[in-house]
C-alpha positions, 0 to 999 in steps of 0.5 A: 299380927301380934308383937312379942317381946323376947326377954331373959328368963328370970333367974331362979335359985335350984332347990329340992323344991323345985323338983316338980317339972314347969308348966306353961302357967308357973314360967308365966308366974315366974316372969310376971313376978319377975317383970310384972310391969314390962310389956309382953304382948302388943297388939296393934289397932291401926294407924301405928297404935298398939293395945300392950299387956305387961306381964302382969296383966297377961297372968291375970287375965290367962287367970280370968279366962280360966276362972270363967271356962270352969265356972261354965263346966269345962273339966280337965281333959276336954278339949276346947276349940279356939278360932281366932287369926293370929292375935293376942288375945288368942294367946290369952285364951290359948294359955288359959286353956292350958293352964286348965289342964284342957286341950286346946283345939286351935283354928286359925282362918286363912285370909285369901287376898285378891 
């Protein structure tokens, strides 16, 4: 399970230069800035600790992510499978799929509980 924190978005002045449409990515530019040191994603580890990621380090690691699908050749409109239960870095990974201007493929394993 993944824990996400629900927050304002952050205000931002209209000018003529804002007329591009928003992606995924530059709202999550605009909220790191705005609220780099706030908690944006928890994950939990077990006996009721958690593993968090402020805003800021979320950006960067969408970043690193991206970074490494185009070093090792994904190009812009391939399409990536991801595979992962509902989780953090899922959404990490997710992003930076985005982001990249590929088209993410997502599987998530049903866990069937006896």
């Amino acid at each position: 399970m993944v824990a996400l924190s629900r927050m304002t978005p952050p205000v931002m002045a209209k000018t003529k230069a804002q007329t591009k449409p928003k992606t995924v990515f530059s709202v999550l530019e605009a909220t790191a800035s705005a609220h780099a040191h706030n908690v944006a994603l928890q994950q939990p580890l077990g006996g009721g600790k958690y593993r968090a990621w402020t805003w800021r380090e979320y950006r960067d690691q969408v970043r690193q992510i991206a970074v490494g699908l185009r070093e090792i050749g994904i190009q812009k409109g391939e399409i990536v499978a991801l595979q992962s239960e509902t989780r953090a870095e899922f959404y990490l990974a997710d992003l930076a799929v985005m982001s990249s201007g590929f088209t993410p493929a997502c599987h998530s394993p049903i866990r069937h509980t006896r």
